[in-house]
N, C-alpha and C positions, 0 to 999 in steps of 0.2 A: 404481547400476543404470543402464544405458545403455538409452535410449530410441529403440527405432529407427525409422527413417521409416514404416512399415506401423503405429506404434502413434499416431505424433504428430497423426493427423490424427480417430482415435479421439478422442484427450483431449484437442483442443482443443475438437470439438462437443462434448464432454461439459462440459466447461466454461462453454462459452456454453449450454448448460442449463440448468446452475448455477445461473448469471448471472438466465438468464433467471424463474427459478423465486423467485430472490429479490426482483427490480425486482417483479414483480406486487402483492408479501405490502407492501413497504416503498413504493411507493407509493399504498396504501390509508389508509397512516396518515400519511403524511407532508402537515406543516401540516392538522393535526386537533387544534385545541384541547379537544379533549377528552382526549387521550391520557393515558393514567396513567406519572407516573414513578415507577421506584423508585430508589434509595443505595443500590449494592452497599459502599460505606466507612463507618464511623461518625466516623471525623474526614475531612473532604471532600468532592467532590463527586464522585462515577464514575457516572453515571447510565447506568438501563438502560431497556428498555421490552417491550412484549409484541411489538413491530416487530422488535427484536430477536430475540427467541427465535422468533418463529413464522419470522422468515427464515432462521432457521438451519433449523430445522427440515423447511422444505423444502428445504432446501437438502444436506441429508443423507438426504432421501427420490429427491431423484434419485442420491446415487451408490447406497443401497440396492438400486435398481434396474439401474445403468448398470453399475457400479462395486465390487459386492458383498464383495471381496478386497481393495479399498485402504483403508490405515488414514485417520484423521481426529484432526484438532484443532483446533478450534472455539473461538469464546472462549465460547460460553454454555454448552458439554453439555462441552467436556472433548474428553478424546481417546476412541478407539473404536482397538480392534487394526485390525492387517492381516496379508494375509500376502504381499500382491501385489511388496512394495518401496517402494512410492508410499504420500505420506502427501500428502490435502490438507490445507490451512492457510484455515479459514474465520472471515471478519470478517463477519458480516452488515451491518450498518452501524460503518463504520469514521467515526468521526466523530460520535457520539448529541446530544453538546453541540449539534452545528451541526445536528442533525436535530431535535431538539426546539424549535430558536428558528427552525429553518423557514428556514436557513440552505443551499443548494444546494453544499456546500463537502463534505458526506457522499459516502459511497460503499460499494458492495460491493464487498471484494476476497478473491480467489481467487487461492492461491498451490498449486502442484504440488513437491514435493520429492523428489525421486529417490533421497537420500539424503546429497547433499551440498548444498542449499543446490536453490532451483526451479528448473524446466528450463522451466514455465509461469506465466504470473500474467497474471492479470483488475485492474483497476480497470475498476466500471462503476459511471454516476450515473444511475440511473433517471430524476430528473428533467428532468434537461436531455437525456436519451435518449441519453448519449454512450456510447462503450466503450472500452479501452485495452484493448488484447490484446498478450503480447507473451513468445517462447517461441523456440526452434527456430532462433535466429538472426535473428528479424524483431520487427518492432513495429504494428501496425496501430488507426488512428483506425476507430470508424465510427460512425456515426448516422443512424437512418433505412436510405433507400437507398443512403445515401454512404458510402463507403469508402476508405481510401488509406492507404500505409506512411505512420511517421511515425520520424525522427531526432535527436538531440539537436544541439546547436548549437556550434561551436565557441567559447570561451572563451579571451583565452592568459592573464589575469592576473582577482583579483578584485575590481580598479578598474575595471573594466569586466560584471561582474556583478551578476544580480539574485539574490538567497537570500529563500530560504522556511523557515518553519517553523510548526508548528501554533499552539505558546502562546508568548508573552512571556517566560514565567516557563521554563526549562529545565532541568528537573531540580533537581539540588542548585544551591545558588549557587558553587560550583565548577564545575559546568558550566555556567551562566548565564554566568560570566565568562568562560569560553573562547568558549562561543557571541558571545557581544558583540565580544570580540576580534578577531573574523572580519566581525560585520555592520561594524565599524566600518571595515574597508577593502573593502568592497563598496561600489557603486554606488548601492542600492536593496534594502532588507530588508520585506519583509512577511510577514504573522502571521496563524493562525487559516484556514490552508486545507486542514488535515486529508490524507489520500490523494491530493485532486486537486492537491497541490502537485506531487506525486509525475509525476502527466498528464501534467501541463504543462511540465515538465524533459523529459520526452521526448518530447513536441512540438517542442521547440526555443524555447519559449518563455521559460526560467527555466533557470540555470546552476548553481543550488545548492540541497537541502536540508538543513537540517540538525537531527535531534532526538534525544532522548534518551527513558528508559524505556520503548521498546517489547516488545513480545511479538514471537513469532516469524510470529503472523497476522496483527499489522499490518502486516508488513513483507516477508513474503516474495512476495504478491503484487504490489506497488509494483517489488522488486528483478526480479522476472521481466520487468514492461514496461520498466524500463529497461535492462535488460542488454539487452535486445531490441529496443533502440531505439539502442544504441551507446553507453551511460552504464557508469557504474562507481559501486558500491554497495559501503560498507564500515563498520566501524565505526572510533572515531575514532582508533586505533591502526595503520586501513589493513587489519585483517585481514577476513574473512569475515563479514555480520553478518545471515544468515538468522536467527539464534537470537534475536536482537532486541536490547536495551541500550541503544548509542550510536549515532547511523546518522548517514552524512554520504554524499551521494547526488551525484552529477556528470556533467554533459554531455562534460566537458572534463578530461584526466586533469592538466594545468597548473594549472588551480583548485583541483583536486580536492586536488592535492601543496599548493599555496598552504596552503588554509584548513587541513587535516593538523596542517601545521606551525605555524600559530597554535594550534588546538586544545589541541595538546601542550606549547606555553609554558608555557600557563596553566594546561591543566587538568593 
């Protein structure tokens, strides 16, 4: 479905709606010792919380309103038809580990799907008030009053790179070993920064992510800001990877081939 300029400026305020409808519900709870957790797993840990679900929840009372035609898929309620074309892709808090240790590495993201992969996506961190917008051919920081495009960085090799990824642990140890295979010719590897790794590559700040078993809501708003910021998102085969799985994320399409091609050594 082709999104035309008369529509793009509709669904990007609708977005920052969104956005905003969830920072209010998830900053209520965030660093509140009292909060209750549950175990959606019985071997593990997938922690969820009532921050969770009530942000989704308004979060799907503004497209009810805004939105009434476009389908949903949510990690806490599921999917919801549509018949508009567009399907959003909602995380309310993408990151609960780091949101229940009172960790600022969380985030809400909002991904828009046209049908082939998002044409919009949201990272936003309520706490530190920041936003990552990024859709239509642009990418935009803002917080507060401040505003301004943002770019990813160029990269030519991954001896000169810094990589991200959420856990230590990646997946299977088949893909733990490709993942290593790659931090080991990087620069500088760090761990545990959830969605804002995602930011911060399209800041220009960080050259590489790289994770394994996602959904297609944790990822398709991440892939929106940086397609939107001049990055390239895919999965570790190089193909499309809105749908979620293996995701390897890049400032730099020369790193981006680099790590690819470790990836596929090993894994």
């Amino acid at each position: 479905m082709d999104v035309g300029e008369a529509l793009q400026q509709e669904l990007s305020d609708v977005a920052s709606e969104i956005a905003e409808a969830a920072r209010v519900v998830t900053l209520r709870y965030f660093r509140n010792s009292a909060l209750a957790v549950d175990n959606k797993e019985t071997k593990g840990f997938d922690p969820v919380t009532i921050a969770d679900r009530e942000a989704e929840q308004a979060m799907r009372d503004v497209l009810a309103i805004k939105r009434p035609d476009d389908a949903i898929f949510g990690e806490e309620f599921g999917r919801t038809k549509g018949s508009s074309g567009l399907t959003w892709l909602l995380d309310p808090i993408d990151g609960t580990r780091a949101f229940i240790s009172g960790a600022p590495s969380w985030g809400v993201l909002i991904g828009l799907d046209a049908g082939h992969g998002p044409v919009l996506g949201i990272i936003d961190q309520p706490f530190t008030g920041e936003r990552f917008s990024g859709g239509f051919g642009k990418a935009i920081w803002e917080r507060g009053g401040e505003r301004r495009g943002i770019s990813v960085r160029a990269c030519e090799g991954l001896e000169n790179s810094i990589l991200m990824t959420t856990f230590p642990e990646v997946g299977t140890a088949k893909e733990r070993a490709a993942f290593e295979a790659v931090s080991g010719q990087c620069r500088l590897t760090r761990y545990g920064l959830d969605c804002y790794a995602y930011a911060l590559l399209a800041m220009g700040q960080v050259d590489l992510v790289i994770e394994a078993g996602l959904n297609a809501y944790d990822v398709q708003g991440p892939i929106g800001v940086v397609q939107g910021a001049g990055g390239i998102v895919t999965d570790w085969q190089g193909n499309p990877a809105h749908e979620g799985g293996q995701i390897i994320a890049a400032g730099d399409e020369r790193a981006h081939a680099q790590a690819l091609e470790l990836l596929n050594v090993v894994g």
